[in-house]
Biopython code that builds the backbone (N, CA, C, O; Angstrom):
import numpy as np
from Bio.PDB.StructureBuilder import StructureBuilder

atoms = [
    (1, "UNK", "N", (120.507, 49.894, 93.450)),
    (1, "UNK", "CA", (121.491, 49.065, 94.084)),
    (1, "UNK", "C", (122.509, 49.912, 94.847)),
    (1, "UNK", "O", (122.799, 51.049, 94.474)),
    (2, "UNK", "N", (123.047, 49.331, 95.927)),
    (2, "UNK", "CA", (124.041, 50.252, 96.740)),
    (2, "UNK", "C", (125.237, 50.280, 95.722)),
    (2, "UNK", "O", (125.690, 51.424, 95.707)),
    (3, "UNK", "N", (125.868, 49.511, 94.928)),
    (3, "UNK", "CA", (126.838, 49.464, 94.459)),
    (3, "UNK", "C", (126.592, 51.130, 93.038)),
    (3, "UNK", "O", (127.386, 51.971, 92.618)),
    (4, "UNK", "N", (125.692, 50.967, 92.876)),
    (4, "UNK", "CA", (125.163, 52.076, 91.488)),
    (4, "UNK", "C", (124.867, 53.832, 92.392)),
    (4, "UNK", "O", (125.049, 54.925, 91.855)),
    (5, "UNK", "N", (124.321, 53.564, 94.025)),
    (5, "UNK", "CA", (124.275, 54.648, 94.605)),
    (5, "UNK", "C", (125.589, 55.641, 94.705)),
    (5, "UNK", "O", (125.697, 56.853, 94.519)),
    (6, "UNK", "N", (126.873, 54.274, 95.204)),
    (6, "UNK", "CA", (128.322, 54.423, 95.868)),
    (6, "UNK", "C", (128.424, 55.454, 94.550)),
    (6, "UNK", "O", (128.365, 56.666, 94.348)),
    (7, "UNK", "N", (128.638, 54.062, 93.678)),
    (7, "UNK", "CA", (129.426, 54.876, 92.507)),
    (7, "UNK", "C", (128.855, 56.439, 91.920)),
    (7, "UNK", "O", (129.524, 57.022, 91.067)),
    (8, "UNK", "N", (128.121, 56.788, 92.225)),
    (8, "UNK", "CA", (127.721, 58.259, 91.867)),
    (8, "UNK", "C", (128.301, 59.092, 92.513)),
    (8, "UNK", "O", (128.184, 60.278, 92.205)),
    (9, "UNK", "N", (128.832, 58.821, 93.241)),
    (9, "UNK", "CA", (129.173, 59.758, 94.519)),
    (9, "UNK", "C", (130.745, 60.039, 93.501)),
    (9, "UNK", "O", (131.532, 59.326, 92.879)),
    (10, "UNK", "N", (130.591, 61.475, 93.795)),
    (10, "UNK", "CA", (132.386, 61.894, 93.464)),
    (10, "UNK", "C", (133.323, 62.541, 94.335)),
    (10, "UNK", "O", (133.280, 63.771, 94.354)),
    (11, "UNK", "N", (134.075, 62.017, 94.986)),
    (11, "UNK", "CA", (134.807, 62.122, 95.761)),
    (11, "UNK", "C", (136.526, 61.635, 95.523)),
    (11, "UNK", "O", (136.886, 60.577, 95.007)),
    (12, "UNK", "N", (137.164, 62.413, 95.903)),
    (12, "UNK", "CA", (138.828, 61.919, 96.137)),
    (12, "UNK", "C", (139.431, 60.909, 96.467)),
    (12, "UNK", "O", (140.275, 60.169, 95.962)),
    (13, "UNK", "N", (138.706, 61.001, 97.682)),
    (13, "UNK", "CA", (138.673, 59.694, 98.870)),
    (13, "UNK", "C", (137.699, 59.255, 99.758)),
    (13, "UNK", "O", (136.837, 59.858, 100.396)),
    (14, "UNK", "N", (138.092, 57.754, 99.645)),
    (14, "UNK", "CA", (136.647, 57.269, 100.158)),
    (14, "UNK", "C", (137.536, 56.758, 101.353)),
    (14, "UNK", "O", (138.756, 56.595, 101.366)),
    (15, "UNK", "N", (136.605, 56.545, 102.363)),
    (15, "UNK", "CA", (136.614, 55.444, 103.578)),
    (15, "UNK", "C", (135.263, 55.353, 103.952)),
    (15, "UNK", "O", (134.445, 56.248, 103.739)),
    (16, "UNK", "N", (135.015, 54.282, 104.509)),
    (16, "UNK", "CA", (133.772, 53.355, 105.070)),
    (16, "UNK", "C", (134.320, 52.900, 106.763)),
    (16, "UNK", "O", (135.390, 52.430, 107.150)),
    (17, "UNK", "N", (132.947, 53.313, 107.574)),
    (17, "UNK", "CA", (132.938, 52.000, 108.452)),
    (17, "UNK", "C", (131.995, 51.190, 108.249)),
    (17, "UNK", "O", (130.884, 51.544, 107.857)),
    (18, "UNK", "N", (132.432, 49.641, 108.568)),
    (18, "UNK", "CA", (131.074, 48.756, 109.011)),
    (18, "UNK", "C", (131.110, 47.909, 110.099)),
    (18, "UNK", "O", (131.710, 48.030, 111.167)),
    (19, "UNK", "N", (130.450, 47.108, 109.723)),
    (19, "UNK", "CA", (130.608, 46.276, 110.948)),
    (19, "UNK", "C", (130.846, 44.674, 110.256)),
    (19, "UNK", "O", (132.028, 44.636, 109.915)),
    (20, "UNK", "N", (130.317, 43.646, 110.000)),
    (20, "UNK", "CA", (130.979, 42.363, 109.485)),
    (20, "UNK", "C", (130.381, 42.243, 107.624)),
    (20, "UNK", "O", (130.790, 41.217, 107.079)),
    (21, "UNK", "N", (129.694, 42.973, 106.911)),
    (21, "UNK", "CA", (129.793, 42.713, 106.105)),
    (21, "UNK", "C", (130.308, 41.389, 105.213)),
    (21, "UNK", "O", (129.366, 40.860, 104.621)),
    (22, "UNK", "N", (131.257, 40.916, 105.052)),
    (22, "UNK", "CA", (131.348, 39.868, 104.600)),
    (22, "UNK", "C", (131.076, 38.226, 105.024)),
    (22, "UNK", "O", (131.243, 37.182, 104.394)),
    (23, "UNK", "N", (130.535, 38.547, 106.518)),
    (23, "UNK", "CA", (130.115, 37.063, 107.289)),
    (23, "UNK", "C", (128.215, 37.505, 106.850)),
    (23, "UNK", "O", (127.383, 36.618, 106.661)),
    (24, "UNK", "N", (127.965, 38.648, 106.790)),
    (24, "UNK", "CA", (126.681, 39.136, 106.589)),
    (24, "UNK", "C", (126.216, 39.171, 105.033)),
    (24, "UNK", "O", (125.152, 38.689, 104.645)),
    (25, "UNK", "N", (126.825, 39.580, 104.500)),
    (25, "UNK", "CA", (126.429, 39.843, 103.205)),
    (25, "UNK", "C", (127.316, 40.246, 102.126)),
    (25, "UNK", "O", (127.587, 41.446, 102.143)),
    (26, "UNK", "N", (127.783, 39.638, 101.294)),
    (26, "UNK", "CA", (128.742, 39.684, 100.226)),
    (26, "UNK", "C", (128.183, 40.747, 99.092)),
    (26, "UNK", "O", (128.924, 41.611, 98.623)),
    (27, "UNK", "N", (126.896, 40.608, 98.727)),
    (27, "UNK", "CA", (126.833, 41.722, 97.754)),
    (27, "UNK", "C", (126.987, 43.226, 98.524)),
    (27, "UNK", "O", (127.197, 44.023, 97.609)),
    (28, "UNK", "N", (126.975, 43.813, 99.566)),
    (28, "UNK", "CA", (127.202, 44.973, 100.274)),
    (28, "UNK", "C", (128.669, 45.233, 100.740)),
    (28, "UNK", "O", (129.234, 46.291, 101.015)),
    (29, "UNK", "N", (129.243, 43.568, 100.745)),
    (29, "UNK", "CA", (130.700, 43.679, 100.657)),
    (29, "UNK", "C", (131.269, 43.688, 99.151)),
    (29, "UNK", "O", (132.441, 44.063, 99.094)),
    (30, "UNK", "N", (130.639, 43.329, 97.841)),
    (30, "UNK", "CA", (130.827, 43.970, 96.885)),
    (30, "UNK", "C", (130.712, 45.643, 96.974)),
    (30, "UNK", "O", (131.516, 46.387, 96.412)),
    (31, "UNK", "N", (129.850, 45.993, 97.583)),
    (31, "UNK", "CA", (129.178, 47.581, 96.982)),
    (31, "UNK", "C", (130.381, 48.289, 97.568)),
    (31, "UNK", "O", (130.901, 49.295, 97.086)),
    (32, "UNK", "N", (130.771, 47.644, 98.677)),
    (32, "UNK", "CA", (131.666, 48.765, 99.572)),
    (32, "UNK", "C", (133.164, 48.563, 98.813)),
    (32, "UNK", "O", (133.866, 49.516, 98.475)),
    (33, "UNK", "N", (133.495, 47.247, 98.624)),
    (33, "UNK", "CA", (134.898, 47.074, 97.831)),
    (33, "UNK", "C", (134.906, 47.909, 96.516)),
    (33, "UNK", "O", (135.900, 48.278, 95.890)),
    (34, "UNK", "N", (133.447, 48.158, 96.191)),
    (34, "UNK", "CA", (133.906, 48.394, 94.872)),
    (34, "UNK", "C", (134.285, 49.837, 95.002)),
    (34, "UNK", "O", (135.064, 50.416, 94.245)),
    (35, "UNK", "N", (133.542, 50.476, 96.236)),
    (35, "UNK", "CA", (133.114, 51.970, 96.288)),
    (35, "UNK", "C", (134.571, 52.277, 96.469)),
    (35, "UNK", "O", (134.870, 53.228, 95.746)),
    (36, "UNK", "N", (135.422, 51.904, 97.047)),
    (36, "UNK", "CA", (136.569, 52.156, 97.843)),
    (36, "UNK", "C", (137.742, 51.641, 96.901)),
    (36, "UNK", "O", (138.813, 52.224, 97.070)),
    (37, "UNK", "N", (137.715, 50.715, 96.006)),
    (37, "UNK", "CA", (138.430, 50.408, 95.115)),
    (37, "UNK", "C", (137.976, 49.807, 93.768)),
    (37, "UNK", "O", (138.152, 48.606, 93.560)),
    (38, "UNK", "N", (137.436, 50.551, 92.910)),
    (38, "UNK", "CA", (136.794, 50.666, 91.675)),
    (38, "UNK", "C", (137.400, 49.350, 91.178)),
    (38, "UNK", "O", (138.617, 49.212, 91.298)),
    (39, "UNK", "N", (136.700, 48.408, 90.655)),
    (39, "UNK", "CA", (136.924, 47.487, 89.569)),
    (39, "UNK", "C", (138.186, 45.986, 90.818)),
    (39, "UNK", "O", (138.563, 44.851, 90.527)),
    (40, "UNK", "N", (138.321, 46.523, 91.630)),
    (40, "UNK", "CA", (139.391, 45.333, 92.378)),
    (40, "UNK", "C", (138.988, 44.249, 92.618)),
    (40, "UNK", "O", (139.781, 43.334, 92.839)),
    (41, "UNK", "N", (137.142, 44.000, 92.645)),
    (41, "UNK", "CA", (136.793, 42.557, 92.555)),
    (41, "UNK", "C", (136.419, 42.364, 91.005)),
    (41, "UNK", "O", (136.406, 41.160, 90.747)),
    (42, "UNK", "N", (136.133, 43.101, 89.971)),
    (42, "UNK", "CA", (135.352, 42.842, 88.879)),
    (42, "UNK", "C", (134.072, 43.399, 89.064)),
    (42, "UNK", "O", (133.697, 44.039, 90.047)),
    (43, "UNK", "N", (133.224, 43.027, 87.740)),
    (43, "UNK", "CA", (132.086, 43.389, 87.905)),
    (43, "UNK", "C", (131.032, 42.957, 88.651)),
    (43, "UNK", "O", (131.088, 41.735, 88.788)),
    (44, "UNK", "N", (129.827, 43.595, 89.343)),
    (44, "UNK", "CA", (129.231, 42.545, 90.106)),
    (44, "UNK", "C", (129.374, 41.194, 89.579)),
    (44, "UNK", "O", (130.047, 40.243, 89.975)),
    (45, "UNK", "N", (128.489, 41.354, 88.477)),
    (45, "UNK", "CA", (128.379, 39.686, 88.281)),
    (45, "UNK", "C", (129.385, 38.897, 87.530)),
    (45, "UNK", "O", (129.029, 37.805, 87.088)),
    (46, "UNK", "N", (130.638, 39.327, 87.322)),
    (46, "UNK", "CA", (131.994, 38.416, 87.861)),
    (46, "UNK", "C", (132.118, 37.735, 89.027)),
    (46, "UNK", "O", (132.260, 36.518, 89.143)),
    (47, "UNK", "N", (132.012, 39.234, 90.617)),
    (47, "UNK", "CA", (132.159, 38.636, 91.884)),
    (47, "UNK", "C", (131.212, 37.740, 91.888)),
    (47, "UNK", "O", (131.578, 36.576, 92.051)),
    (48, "UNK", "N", (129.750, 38.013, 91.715)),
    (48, "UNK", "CA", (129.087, 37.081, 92.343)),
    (48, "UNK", "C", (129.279, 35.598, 91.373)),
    (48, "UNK", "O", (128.882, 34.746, 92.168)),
    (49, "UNK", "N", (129.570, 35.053, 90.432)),
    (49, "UNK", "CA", (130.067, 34.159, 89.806)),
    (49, "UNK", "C", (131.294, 33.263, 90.548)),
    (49, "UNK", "O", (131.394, 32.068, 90.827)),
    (50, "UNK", "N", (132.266, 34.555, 90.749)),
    (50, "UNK", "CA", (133.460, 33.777, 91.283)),
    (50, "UNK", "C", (133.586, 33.488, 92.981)),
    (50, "UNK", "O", (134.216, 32.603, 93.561)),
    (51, "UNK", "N", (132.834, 34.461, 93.472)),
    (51, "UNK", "CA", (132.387, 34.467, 95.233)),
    (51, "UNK", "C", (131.055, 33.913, 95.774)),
    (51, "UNK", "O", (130.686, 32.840, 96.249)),
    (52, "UNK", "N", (130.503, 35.082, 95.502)),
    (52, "UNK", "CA", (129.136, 34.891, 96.250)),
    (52, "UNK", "C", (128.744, 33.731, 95.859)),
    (52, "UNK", "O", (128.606, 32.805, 96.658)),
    (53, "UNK", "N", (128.506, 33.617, 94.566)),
    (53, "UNK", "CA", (127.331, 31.728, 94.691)),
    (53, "UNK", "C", (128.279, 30.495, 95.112)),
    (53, "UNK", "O", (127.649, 29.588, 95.657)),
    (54, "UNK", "N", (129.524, 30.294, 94.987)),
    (54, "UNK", "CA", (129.991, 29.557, 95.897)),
    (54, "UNK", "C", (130.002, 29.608, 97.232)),
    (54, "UNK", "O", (129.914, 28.553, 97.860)),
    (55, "UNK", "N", (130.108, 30.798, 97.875)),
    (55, "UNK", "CA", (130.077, 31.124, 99.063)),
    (55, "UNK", "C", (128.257, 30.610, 99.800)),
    (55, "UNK", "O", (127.996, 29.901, 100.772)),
    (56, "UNK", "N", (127.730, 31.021, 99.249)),
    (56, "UNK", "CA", (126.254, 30.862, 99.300)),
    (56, "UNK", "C", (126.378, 29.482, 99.549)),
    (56, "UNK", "O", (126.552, 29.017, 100.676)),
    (57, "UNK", "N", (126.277, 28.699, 98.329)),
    (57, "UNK", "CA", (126.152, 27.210, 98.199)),
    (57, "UNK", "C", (126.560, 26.358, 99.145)),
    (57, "UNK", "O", (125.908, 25.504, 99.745)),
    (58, "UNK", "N", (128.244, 26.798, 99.280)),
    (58, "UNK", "CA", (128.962, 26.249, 100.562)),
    (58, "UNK", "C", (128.617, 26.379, 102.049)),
    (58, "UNK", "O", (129.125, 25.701, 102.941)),
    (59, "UNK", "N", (127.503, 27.528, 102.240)),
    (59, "UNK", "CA", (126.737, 27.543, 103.252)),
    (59, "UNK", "C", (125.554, 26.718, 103.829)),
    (59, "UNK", "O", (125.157, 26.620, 104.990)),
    (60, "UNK", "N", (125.099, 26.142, 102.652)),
    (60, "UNK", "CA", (123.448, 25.396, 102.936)),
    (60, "UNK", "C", (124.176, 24.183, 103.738)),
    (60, "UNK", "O", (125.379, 23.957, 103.865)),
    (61, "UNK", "N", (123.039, 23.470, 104.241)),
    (61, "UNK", "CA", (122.831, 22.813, 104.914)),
    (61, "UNK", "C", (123.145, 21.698, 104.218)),
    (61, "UNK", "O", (123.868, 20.863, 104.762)),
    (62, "UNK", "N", (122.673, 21.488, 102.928)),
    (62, "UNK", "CA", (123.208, 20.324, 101.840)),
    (62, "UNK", "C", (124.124, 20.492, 101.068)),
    (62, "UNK", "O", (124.069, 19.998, 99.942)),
    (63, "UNK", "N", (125.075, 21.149, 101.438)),
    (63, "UNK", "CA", (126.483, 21.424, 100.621)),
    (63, "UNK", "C", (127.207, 20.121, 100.750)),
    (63, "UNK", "O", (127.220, 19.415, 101.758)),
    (64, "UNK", "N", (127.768, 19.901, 99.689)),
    (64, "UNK", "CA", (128.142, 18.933, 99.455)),
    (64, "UNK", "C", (129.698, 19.122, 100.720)),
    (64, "UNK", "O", (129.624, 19.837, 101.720)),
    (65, "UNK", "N", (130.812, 18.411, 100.385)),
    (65, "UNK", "CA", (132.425, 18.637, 101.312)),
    (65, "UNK", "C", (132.921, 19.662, 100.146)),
    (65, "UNK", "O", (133.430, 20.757, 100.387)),
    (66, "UNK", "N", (132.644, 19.029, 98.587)),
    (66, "UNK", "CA", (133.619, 19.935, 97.761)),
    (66, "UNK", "C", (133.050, 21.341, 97.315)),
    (66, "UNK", "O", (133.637, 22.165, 96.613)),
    (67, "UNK", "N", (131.673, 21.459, 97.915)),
    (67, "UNK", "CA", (130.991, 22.499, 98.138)),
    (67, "UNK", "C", (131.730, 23.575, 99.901)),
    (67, "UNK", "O", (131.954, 24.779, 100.023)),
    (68, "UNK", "N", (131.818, 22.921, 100.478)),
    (68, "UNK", "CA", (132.463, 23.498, 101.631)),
    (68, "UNK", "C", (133.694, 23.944, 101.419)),
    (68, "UNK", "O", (134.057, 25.091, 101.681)),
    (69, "UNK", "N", (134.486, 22.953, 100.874)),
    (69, "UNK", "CA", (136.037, 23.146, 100.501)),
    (69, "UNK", "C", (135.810, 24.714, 99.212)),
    (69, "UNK", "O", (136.666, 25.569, 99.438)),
    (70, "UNK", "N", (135.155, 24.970, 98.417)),
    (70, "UNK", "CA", (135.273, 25.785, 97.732)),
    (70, "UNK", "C", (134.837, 27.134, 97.945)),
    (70, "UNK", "O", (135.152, 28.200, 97.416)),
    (71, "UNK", "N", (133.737, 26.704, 99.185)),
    (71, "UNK", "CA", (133.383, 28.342, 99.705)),
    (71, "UNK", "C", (134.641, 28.949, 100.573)),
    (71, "UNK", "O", (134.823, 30.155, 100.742)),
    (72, "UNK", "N", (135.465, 27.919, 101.086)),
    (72, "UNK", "CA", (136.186, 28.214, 102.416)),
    (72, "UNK", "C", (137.323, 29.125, 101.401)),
    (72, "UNK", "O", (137.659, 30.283, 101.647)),
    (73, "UNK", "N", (137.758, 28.404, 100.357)),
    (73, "UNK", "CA", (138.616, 29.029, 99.730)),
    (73, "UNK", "C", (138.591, 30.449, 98.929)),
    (73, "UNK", "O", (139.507, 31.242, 98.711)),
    (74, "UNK", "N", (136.886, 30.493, 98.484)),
    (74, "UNK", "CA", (136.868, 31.671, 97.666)),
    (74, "UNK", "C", (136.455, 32.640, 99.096)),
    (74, "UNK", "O", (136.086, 33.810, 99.003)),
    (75, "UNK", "N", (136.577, 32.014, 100.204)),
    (75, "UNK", "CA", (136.384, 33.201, 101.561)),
    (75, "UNK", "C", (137.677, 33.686, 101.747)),
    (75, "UNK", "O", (137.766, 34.912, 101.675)),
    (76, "UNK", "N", (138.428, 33.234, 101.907)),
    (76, "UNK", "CA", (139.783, 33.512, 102.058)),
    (76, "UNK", "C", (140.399, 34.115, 100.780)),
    (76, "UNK", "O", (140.912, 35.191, 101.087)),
    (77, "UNK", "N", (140.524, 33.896, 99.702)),
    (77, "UNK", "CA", (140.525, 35.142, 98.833)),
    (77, "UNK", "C", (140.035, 36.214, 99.220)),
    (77, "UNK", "O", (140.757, 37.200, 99.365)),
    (78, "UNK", "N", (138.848, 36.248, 99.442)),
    (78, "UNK", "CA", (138.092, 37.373, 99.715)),
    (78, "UNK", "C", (138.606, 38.462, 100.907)),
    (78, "UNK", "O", (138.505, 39.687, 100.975)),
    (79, "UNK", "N", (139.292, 37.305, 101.950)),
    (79, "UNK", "CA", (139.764, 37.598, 103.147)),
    (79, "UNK", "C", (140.972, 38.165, 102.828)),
    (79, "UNK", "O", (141.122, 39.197, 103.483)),
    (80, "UNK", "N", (142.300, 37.831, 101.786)),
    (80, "UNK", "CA", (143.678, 37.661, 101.459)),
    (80, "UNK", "C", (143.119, 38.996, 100.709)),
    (80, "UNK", "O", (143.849, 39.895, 101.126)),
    (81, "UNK", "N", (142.582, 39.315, 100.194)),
    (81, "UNK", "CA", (142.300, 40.964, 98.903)),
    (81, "UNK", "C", (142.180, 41.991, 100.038)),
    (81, "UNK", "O", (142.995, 42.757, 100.551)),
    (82, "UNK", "N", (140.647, 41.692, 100.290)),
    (82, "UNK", "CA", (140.477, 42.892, 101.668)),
    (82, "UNK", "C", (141.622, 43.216, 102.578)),
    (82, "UNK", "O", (142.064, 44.363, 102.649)),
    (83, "UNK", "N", (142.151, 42.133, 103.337)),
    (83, "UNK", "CA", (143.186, 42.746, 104.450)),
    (83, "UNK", "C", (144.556, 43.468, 103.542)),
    (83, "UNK", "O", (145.608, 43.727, 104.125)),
    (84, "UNK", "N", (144.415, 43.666, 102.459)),
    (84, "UNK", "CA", (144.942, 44.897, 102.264)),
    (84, "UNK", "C", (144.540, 46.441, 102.232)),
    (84, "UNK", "O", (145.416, 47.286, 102.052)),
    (85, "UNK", "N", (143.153, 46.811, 102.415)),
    (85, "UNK", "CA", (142.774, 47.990, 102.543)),
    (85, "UNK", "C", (141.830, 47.904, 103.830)),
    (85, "UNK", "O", (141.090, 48.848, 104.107)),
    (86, "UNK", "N", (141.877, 46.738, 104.610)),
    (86, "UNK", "CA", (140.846, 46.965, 105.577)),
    (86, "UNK", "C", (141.241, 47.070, 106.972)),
    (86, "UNK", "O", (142.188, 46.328, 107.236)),
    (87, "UNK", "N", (140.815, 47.755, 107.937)),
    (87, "UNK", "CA", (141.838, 47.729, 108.914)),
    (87, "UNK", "C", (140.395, 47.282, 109.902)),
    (87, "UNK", "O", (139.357, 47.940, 109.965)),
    (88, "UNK", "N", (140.614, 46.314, 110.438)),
    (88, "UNK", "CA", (140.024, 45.356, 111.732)),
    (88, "UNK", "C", (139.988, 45.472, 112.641)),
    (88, "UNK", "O", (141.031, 45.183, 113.228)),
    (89, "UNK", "N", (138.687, 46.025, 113.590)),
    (89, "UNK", "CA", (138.829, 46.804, 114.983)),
    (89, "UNK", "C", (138.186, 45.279, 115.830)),
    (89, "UNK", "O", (137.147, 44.943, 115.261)),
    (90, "UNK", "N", (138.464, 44.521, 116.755)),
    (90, "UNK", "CA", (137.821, 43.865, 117.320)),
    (90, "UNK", "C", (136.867, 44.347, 118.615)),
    (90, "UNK", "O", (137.574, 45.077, 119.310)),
    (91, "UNK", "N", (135.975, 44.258, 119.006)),
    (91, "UNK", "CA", (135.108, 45.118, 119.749)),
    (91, "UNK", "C", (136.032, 44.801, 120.951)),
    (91, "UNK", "O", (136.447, 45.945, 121.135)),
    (92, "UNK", "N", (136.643, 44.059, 121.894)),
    (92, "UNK", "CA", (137.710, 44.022, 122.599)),
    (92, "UNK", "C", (138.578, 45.459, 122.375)),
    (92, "UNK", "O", (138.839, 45.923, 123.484)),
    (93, "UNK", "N", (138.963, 46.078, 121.576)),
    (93, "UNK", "CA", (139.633, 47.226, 121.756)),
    (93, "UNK", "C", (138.615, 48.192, 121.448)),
    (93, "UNK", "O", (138.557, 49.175, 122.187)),
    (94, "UNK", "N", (137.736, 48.090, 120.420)),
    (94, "UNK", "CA", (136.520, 49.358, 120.511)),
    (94, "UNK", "C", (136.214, 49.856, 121.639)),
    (94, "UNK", "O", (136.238, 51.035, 121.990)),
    (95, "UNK", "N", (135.738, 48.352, 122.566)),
    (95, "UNK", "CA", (134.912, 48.588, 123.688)),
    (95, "UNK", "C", (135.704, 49.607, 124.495)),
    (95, "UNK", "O", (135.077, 50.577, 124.921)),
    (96, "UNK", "N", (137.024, 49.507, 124.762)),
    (96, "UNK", "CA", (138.090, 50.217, 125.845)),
    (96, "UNK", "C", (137.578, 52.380, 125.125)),
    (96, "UNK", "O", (137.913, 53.379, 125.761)),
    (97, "UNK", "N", (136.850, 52.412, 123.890)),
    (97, "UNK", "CA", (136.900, 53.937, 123.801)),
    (97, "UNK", "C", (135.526, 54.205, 123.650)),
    (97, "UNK", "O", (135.221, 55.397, 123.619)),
    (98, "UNK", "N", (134.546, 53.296, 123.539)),
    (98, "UNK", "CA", (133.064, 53.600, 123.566)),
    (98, "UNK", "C", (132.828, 53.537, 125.424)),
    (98, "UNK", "O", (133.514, 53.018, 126.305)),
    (99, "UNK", "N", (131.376, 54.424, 125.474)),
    (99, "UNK", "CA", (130.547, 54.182, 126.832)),
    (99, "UNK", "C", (130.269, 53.267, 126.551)),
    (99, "UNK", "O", (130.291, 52.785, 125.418)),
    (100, "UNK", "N", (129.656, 52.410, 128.349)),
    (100, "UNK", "CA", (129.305, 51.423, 128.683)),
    (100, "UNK", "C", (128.019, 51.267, 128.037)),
    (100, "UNK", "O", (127.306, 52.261, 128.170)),
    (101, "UNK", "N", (127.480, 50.255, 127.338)),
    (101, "UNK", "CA", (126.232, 49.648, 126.454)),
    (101, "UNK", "C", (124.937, 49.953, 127.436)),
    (101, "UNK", "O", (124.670, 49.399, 128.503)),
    (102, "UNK", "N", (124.419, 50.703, 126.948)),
    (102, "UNK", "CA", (123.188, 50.960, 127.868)),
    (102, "UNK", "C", (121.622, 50.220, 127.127)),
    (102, "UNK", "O", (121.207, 50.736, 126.089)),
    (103, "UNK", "N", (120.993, 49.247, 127.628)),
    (103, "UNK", "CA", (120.043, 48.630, 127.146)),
    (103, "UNK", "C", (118.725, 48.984, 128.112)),
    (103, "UNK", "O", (118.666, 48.622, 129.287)),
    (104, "UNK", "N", (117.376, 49.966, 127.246)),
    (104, "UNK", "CA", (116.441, 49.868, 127.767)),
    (104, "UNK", "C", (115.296, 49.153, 126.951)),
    (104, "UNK", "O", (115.195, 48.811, 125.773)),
    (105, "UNK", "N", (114.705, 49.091, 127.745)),
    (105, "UNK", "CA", (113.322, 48.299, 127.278)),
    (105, "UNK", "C", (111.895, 49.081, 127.808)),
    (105, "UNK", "O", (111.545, 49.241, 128.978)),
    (106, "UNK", "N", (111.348, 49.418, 126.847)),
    (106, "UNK", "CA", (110.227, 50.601, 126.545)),
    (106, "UNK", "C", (108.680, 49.630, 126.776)),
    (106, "UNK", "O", (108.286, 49.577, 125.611)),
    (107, "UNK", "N", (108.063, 49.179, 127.274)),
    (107, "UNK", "CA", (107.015, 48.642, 126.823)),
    (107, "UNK", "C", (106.104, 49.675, 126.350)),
    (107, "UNK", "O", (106.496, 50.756, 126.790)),
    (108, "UNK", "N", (104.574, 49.863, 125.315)),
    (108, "UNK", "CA", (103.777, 50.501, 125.109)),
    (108, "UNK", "C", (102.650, 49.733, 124.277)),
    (108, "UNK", "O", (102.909, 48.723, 123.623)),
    (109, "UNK", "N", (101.216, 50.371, 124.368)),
    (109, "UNK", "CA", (100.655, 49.290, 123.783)),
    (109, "UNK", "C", (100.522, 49.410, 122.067)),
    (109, "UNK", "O", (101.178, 50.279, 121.493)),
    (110, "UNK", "N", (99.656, 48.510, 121.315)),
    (110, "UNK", "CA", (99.523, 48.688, 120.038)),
    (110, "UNK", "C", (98.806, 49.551, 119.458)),
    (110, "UNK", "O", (97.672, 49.809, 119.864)),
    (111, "UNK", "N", (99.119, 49.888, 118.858)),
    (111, "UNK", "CA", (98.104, 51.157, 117.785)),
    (111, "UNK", "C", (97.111, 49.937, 117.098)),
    (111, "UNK", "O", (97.274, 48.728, 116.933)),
    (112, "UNK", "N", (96.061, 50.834, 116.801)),
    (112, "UNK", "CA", (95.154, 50.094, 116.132)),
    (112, "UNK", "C", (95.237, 49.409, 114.611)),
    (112, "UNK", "O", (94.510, 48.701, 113.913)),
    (113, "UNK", "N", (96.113, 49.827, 114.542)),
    (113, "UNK", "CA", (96.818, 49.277, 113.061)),
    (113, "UNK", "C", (97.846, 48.351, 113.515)),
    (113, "UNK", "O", (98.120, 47.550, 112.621)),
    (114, "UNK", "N", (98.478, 48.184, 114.530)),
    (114, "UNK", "CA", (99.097, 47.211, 114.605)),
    (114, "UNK", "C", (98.606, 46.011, 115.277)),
    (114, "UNK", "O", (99.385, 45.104, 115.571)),
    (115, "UNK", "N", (97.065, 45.941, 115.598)),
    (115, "UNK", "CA", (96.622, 45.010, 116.519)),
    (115, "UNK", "C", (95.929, 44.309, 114.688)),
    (115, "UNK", "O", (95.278, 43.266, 114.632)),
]
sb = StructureBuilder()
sb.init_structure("model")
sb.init_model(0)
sb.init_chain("A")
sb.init_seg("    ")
for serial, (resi, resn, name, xyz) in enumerate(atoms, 1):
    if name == "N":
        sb.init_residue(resn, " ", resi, " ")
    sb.init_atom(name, np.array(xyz, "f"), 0.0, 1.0, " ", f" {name:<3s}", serial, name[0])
structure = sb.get_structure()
């Protein structure tokens, strides 16, 4: 598990970049919260008890309203904890210090294992 990799690591200080993690994936936004601040959500399966499977649930397609209402809220916790150690680059200001996005497209044919 990433969360069991992090924690091996011994270090002073941690910092991480990512990119949306928590619209993407909550257990990797566990691994990284935890890596960076030991024990500040609980144990995985605290968070995922008190976050993730609501969050999850409140996502489907058949979520109930008080299913919606409860993901929105345990998101915003989630949101209200983090924006204390997380600092938020919007690609609007990234973009102004990265080069311009260069997109090519390679065609080639299949290997015989891939046909």
């Amino acid at each position: 598990l990433t969360s069991t990799a992090l924690a091996s690591l011994k270090c002073k200080r941690r910092v991480l970049l990512s990119g949306t993690p928590m619209q993407n994936n909550l257990t990797e936004f566990f691994a990284m919260v935890n890596f960076t601040n030991p024990g500040l959500l609980g144990t995985k399966e605290s968070f995922s008890k008190r976050y993730e499977r609501p969050v999850l649930r409140g996502r489907e397609p058949d979520a109930t309203e008080s299913e919606r209402r409860k993901a929105a809220e345990r998101q915003k916790e989630l949101s209200d904890i983090s924006n204390h150690f997380i600092i938020r680059r919007m690609n609007r200001l990234n973009a102004r210090h990265l080069p311009p996005k260069l997109t090519q497209v390679i065609c080639c044919r299949l290997t015989p294992v891939q046909k």
